[in-house]
VOMAR-885735 format. One record per residue (C-alpha): residue number from 1; x, y, z. Coordinates in Angstrom, 3 decimals. Example, Ala and Ser with C-alpha at 12.3 -4.5 7.8 and 13.67 -1.06 7.14 Angstrom:
<nodes>
1 12.300 -4.500 7.800
2 13.670 -1.060 7.140
</nodes>
This chain:
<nodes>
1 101.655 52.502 109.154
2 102.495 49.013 108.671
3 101.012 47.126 105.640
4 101.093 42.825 105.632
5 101.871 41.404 102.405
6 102.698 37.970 101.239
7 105.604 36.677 99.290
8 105.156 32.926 98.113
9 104.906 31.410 101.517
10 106.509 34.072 103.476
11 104.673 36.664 104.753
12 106.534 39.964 105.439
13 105.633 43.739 106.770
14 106.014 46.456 104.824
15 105.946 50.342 106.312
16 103.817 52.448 104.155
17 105.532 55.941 103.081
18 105.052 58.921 105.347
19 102.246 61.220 103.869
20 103.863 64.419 103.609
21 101.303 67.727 103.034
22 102.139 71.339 102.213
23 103.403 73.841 104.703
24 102.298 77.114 105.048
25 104.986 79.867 104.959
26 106.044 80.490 108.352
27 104.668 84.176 108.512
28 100.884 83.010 108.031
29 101.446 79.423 109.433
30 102.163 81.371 113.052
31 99.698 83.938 112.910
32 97.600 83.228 115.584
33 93.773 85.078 115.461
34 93.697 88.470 114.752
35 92.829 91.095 117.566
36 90.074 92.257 115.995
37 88.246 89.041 115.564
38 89.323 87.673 119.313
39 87.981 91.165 121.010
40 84.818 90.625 118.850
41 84.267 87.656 120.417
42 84.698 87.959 123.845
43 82.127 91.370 123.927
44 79.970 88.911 121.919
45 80.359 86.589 124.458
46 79.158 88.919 127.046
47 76.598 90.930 125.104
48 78.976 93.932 125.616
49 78.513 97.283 124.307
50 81.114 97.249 121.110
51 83.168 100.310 120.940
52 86.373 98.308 119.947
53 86.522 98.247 116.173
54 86.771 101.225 114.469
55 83.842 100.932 112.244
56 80.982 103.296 112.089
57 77.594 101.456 113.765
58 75.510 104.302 112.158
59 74.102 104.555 108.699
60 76.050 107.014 105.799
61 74.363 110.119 105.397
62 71.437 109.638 102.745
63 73.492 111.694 99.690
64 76.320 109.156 100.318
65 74.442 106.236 100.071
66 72.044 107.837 97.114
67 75.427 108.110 95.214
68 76.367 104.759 95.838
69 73.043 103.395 94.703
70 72.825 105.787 91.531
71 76.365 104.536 90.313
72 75.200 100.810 90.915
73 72.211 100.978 88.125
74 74.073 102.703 85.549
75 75.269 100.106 83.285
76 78.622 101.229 82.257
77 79.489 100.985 85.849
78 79.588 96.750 85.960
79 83.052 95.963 84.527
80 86.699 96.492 84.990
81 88.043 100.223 86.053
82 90.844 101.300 84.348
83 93.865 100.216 86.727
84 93.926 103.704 87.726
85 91.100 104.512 88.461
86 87.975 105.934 87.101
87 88.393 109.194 85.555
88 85.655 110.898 87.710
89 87.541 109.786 90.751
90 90.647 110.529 89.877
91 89.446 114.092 89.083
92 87.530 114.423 92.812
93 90.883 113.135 94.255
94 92.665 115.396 92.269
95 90.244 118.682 93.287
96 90.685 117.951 97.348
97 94.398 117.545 97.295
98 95.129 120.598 95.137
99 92.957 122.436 97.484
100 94.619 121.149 100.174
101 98.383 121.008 99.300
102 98.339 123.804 97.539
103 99.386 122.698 94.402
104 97.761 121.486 91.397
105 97.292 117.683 91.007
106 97.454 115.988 87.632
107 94.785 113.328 88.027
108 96.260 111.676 85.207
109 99.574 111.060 86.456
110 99.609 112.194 90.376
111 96.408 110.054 91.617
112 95.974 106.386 91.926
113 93.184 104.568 93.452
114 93.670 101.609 95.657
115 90.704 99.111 97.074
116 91.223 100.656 100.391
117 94.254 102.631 102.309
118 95.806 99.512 103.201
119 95.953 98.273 99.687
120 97.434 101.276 98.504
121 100.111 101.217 101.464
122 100.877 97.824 100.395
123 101.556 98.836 97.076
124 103.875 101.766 97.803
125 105.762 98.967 99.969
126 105.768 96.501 97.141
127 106.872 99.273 94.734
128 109.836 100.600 96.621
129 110.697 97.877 98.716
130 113.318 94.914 97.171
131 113.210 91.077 98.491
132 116.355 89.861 99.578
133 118.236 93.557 100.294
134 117.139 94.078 104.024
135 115.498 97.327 103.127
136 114.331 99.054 106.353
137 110.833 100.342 107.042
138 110.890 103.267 110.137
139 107.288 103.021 111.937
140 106.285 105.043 114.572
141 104.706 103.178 117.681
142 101.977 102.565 118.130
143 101.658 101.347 114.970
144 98.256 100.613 112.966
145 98.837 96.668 112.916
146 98.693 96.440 109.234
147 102.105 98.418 108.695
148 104.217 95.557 109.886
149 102.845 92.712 108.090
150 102.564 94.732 104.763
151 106.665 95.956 105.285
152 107.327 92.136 105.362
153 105.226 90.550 102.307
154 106.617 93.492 100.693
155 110.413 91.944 101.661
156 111.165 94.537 103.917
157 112.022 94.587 107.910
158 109.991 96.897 110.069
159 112.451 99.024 112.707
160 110.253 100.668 115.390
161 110.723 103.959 117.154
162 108.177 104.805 119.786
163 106.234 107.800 120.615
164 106.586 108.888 124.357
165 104.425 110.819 126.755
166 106.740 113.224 127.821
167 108.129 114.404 130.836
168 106.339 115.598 134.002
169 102.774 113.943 132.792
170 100.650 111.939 135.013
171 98.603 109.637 132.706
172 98.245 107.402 135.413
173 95.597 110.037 137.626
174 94.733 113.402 135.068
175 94.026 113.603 131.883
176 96.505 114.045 129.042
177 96.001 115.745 125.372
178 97.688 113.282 122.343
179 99.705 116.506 121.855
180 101.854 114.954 125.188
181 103.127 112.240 122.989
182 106.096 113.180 121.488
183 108.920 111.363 119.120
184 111.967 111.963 120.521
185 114.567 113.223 117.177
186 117.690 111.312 118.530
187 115.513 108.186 118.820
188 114.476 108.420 114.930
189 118.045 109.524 113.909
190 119.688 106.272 115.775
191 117.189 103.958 114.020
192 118.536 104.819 110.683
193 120.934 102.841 108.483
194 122.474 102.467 105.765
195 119.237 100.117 104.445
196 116.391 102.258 105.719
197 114.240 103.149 102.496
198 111.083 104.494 104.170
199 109.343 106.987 107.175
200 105.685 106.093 107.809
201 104.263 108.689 109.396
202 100.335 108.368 110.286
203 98.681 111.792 111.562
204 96.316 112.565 112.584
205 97.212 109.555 114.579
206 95.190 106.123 115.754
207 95.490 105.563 118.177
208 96.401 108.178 119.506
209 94.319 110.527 118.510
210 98.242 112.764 117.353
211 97.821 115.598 115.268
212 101.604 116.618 114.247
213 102.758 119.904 114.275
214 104.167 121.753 111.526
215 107.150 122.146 113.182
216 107.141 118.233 114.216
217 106.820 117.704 110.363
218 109.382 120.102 109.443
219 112.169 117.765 111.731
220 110.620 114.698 110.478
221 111.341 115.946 107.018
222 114.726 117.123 107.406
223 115.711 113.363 108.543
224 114.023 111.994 105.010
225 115.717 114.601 103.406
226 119.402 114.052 104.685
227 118.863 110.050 104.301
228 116.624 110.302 101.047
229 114.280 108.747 102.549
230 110.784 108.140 100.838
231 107.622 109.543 103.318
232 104.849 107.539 103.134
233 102.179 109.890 104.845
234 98.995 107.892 105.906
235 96.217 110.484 106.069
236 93.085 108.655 106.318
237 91.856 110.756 108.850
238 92.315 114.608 107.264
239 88.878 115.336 108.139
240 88.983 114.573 111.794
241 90.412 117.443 113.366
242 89.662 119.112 116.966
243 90.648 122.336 117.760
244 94.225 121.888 115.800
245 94.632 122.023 111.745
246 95.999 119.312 110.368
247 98.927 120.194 108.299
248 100.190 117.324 105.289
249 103.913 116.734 105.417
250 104.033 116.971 101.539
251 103.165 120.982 101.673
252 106.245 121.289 103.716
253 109.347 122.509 101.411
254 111.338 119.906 99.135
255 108.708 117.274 100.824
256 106.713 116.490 97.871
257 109.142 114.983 95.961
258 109.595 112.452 98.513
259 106.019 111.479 99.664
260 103.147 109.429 98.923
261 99.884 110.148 100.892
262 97.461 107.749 101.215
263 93.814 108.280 102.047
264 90.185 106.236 102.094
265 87.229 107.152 101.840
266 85.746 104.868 104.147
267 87.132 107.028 106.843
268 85.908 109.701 104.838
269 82.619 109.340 104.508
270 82.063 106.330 107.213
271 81.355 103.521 104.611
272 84.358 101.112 105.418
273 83.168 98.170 103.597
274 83.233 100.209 100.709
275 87.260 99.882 100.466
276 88.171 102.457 98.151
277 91.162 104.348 98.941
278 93.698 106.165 96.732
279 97.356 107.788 96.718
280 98.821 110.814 95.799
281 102.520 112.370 94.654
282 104.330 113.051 91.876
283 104.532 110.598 89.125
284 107.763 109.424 89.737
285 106.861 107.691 92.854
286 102.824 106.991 91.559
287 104.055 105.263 88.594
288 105.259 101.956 90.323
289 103.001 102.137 93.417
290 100.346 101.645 90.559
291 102.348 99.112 88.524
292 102.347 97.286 92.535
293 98.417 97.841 92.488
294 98.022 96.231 89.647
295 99.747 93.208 89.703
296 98.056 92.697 93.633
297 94.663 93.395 93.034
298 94.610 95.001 89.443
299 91.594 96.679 89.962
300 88.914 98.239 92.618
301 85.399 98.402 92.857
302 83.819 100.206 89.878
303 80.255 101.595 91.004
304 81.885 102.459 94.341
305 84.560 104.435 92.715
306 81.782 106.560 90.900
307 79.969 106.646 94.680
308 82.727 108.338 95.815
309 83.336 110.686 93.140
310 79.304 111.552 93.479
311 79.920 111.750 96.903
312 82.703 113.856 96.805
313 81.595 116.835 94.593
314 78.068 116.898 96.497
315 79.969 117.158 100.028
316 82.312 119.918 98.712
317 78.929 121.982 98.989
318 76.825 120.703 101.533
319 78.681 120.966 104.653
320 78.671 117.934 105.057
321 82.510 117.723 106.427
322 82.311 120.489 109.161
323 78.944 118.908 110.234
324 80.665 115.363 110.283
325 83.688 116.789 112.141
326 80.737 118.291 114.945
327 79.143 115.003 115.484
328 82.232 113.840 116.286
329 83.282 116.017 118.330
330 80.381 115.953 120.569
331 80.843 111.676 120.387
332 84.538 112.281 121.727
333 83.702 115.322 124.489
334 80.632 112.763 125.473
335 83.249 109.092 126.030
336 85.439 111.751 127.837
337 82.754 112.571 130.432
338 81.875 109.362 131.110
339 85.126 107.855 132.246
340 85.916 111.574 134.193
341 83.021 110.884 135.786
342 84.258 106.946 136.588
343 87.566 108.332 137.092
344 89.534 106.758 134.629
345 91.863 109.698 132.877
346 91.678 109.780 128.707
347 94.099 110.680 126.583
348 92.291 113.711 124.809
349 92.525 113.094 120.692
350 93.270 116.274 118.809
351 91.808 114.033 115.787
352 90.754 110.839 114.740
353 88.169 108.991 116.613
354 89.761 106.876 119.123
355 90.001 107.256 123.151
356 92.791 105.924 124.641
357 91.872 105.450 128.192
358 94.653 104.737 131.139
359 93.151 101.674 132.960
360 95.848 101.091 135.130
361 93.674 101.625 138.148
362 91.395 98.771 136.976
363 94.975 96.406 136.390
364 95.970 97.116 139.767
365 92.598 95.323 140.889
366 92.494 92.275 138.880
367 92.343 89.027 141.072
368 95.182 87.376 141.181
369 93.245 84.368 140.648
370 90.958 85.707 137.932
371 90.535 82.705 135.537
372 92.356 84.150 131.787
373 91.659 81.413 128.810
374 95.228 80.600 127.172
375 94.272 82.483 124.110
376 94.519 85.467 126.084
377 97.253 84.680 128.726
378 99.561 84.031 125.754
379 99.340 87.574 124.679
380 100.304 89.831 127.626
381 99.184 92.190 130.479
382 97.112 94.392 128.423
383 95.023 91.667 126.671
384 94.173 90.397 130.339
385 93.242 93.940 131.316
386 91.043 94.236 128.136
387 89.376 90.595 128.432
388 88.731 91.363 132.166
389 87.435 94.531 131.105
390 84.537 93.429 128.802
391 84.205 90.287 130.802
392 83.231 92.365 134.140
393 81.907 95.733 132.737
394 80.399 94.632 129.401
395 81.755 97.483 127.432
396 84.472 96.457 124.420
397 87.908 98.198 124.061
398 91.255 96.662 122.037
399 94.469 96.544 123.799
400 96.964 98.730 122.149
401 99.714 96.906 122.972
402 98.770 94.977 119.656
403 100.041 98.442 118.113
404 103.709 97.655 119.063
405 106.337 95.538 118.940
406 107.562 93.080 122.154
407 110.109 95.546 123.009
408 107.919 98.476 123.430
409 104.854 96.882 124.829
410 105.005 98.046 127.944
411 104.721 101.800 126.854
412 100.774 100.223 126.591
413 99.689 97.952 129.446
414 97.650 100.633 131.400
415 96.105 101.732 128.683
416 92.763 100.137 126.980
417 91.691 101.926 123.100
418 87.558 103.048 122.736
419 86.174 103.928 119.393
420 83.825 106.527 119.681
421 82.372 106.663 115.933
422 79.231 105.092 117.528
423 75.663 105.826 117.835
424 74.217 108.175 120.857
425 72.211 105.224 121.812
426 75.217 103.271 122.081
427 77.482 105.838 123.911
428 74.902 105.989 126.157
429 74.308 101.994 126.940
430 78.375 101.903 127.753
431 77.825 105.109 130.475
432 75.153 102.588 131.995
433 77.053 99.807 132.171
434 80.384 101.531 133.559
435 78.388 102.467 136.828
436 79.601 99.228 138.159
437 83.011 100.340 137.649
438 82.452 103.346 140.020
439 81.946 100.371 143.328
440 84.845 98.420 141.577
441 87.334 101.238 141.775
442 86.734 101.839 145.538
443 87.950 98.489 146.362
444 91.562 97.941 147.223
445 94.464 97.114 144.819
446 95.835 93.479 144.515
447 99.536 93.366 145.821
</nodes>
């Protein structure tokens, strides 16, 4: 900008200094919105039935929410936790995974508590992970799309191996159980170098729906082992099982010296806002995840620490797990029948509560000149699919493809992921509005 200014009787032009403002790091600066918040918006847009997000649209059971409420007028309940965690916690955390691993946990020194699973992945990163040495982080596609950006603010570079459906399976016109996707053992090995640090493995699986085998664990294992590599074992849903037992890879011989397993108990108990999570392992690799916690967030939530606890020794006697794990199972068997009876084939979960749904039918009929905002164009095939989904059939999905990276997006463009941790009610208003699917599926296929 050019300023006038006189000098005696000569008037000159000046050019005012460039105003310079602060730049965002490049990683956040580029981010464009989130898929979560975009998909959101578009079913809102359309007054579409939500079963994108995986969050619960159903109330806690009453004892879960009692807790919660009981812990919030006690009075020693309203200041800092102990960075740890509160000892009543610590000691419920400590109770399930000795039962489970088969081993007994030292709450004291085995157990942290994190404000959420993804805080406490983030601090195993941060703790084991260097800035500046190229450490390598192994994640298994698809991905949960908070691994990637947690590997890099923790200085590390995500290298991705995909799962595959294997050989000889139609997903395209039949069915398919999550059991069908399979990592391939050459695959993981060539992925490994010399500055790979950590395995993330995540089973039972979203979204998959993957419930590992011992004997997938056992190979899984023997790669950490032979690289000493640390296992970072993301377990939030333990307690989401279908007809197959989910096995942890730290009961697995010489594997729990090597891993940390996170879990949350807003998976647990459906209260996601909650955000209390926690990990467990032997000290040696607790100690500086919780030196990470507490130099990110210090602390979590105290009265919804002592929630959980209460909630955790009531529901060790009530049932409540194996009821939980029936409701679901009826949600899943009831999304399944509705797209048989469209005609779109599932991929069958063995746990978890996703649907992953093979849509390429519906791709195949897209207009060519279907009108895509930018927003969406920009981001691929499957996003397209999804947005012309909820546009034209008013039920919400998330593309998957937002689980990998560009080179492996294509293992994702049919398909479309449903949440099924949803009401009856609402189960039911998606089977209604899918009808009109039935007429569009008769039509013929774009060329």
């Amino acid at each position: 900008m050019a300023l006038s200014t006189k000098v005696g009787n000569t008037s000159q032009t000046e050019t005012a200094p460039e105003v310079r403002l602060p730049q965002a790091s490049p990683m956040y600066s580029a981010t464009g919105l989130d898929v979560w918040t975009m998909m959101n918006q578009v079913a809102a847009s359309v007054g579409a039935v939500n079963l994108g997000q995986g969050f619960m649209s159903y109330p806690p059971k009453d004892f879960i929410r009692q807790a919660a409420q009981d812990a919030l007028v006690e009075n020693t309940h309203n200041q800092y936790a102990p960075p740890r965690g509160r000892p009543g916690l610590l000691e419920q955390v400590a109770v399930r995974f000795s039962e489970r691993l088969g081993r007994d946990i030292d709450s004291g020194s085995e157990v942290s508590v994190h404000a959420g699973a993804n805080e406490a992945l983030l601090s195993v990163f941060t703790a084991f992970l260097e800035h500046g040495q190229d450490h390598e982080v192994i994640l298994m596609e698809p991905a949960f799309d908070q691994y990637t950006p947690n590997v890099a603010m923790a200085g590390g570079i995500p290298v991705y191996v995909p799962l595959r459906v294997r050989d000889g399976c139609d997903a395209a016109t039949h069915d398919i159980s999550s059991d069908d996707w399979r990592l391939d053992m050459a695959e993981l090995e060539a992925a490994i170098t010399p500055k790979t640090r950590i395995i993330v493995l995540n089973t039972p699986h979203n979204p998959i729906g993957k419930v590992f085998t011992r004997d997938e664990l056992a190979l899984i294992g023997a790669v950490a082992e032979c690289h000493n590599l640390l296992i970072v074992a993301d377990e939030v849903y333990e307690h989401l099982t279908f007809g197959r037992n989910h096995v942890s890879i730290a009961t697995l011989p010489r594997m729990w010296e090597r891993t940390v397993t996170v879990g949350s108990a807003g998976k647990l108990f459906g209260v996601t806002g909650w955000r209390v999570g926690w990990a467990v392992g032997p000290a040696a690799l607790i100690r500086p995840t919780l030196a990470a916690h507490t130099r990110i967030v210090f602390t979590s939530n105290t009265p919804l620490q002592e929630g959980v606890a209460s909630a955790l020794r009531q529901a060790a006697h009530n049932g409540f797990f194996t009821i939980q794990c029936e409701e679901y199972l009826r949600r899943r068997n009831r999304l399944i029948a509705i797209f048989a009876d469209i005609g779109l084939p599932c991929v069958v979960p063995d746990g978890a509560y996703y649907l992953l749904v093979n849509a390429s039918a519906v791709r195949a009929r897209i207009p060519t000149d279907y009108a895509f905002p930018d927003f969406i164009t920009e981001r691929g095939a499957n996003f397209k699919l999804v947005y012309f989904f909820i546009k034209e059939f008013g039920v919400s999905g998330i593309p998957p493809t937002e689980f990998y990276s560009d080179a492996h997006k294509d293992l994702a463009n049919d398909y479309i992921r449903f949440a099924f941790c949803k009401t009856e009610e609402g189960l039911e208003a998606a089977a209604e509005r899918l009808q009109t699917l039935k007429q569009f599926l008769r039509g013929p296929a774009q060329a």
